[in-house]
C-alpha positions in Angstrom: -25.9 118.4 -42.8 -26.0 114.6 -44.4 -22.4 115.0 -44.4 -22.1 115.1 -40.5 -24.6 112.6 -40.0 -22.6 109.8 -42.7 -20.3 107.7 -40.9 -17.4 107.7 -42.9 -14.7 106.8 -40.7 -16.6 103.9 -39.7 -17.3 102.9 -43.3 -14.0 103.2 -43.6 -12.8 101.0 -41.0 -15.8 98.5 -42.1 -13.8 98.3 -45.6 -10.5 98.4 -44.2 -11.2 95.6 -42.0 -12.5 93.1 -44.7 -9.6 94.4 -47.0 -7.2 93.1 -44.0 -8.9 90.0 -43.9 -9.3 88.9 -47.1 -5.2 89.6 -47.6 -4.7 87.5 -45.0 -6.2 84.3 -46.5 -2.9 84.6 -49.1 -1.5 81.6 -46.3 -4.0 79.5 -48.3 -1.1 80.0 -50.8 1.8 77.8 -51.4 4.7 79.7 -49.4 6.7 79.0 -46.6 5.5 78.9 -43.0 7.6 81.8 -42.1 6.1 84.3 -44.9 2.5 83.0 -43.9 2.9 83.6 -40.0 3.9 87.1 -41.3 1.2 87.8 -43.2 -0.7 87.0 -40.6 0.7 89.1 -37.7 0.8 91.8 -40.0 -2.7 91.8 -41.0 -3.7 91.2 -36.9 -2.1 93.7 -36.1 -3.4 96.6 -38.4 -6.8 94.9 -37.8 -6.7 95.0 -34.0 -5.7 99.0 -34.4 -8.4 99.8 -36.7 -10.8 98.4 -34.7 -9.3 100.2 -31.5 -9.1 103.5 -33.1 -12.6 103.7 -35.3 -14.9 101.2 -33.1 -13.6 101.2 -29.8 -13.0 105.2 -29.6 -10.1 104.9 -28.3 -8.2 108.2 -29.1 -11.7 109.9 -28.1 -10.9 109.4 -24.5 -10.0 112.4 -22.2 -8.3 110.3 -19.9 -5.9 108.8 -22.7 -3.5 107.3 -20.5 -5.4 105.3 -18.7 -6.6 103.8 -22.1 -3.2 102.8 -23.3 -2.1 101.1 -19.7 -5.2 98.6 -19.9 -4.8 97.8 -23.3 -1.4 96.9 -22.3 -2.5 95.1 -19.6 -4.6 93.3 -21.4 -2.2 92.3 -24.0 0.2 91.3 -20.6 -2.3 88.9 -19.9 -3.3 87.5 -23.1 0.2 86.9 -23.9 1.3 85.4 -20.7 -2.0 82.7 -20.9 -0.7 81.9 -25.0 3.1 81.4 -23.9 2.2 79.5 -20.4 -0.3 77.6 -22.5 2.2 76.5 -25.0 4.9 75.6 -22.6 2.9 73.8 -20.1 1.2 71.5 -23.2 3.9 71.7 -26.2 7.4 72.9 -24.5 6.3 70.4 -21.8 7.5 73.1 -19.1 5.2 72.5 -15.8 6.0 72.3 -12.2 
């Protein structure tokens, strides 16, 4: 019965997530740019799945579909503010 009641999974994730995070302070390290900008999408994006998947509940949905298309939405729209933000203030790109 303790068993059931234990949150494992989430335990899991807990320690996953700090694992992820701490490997992703190796760009304090001297490497080049390129190896640390890898590091770090890497690490983003097995963190952002963990925490979709154990805290989030994501694949606990009936309606799974309807999950996915607004987390793609909402990456849509998170990347297009990044990009138009870097080429309206960086690339210089504006109307």
């Amino acid at each position: 019965m303790l068993k059931q009641l234990f949150p494992i999974k989430h335990v899991a994730g807990y320690i996953s997530s700090l694992v992820l995070s701490a490997v992703a302070l190796v760009v304090l390290l001297d490497m080049p740019a390129a190896s640390k900008v890898a590091v770090l999408l890497v690490t983003a994006i097995l963190q952002a799945a963990v925490q979709l998947m154990l805290f989030m509940h994501v694949g606990e949905s009936e309606d799974k579909k309807s999950v996915y298309i607004n987390i793609a939405f909402a990456l849509f729209v998170g990347l297009v503010t990044i990009f138009g933000t870097l080429f309206i203030f960086i690339w210089g790109w504006y109307a």
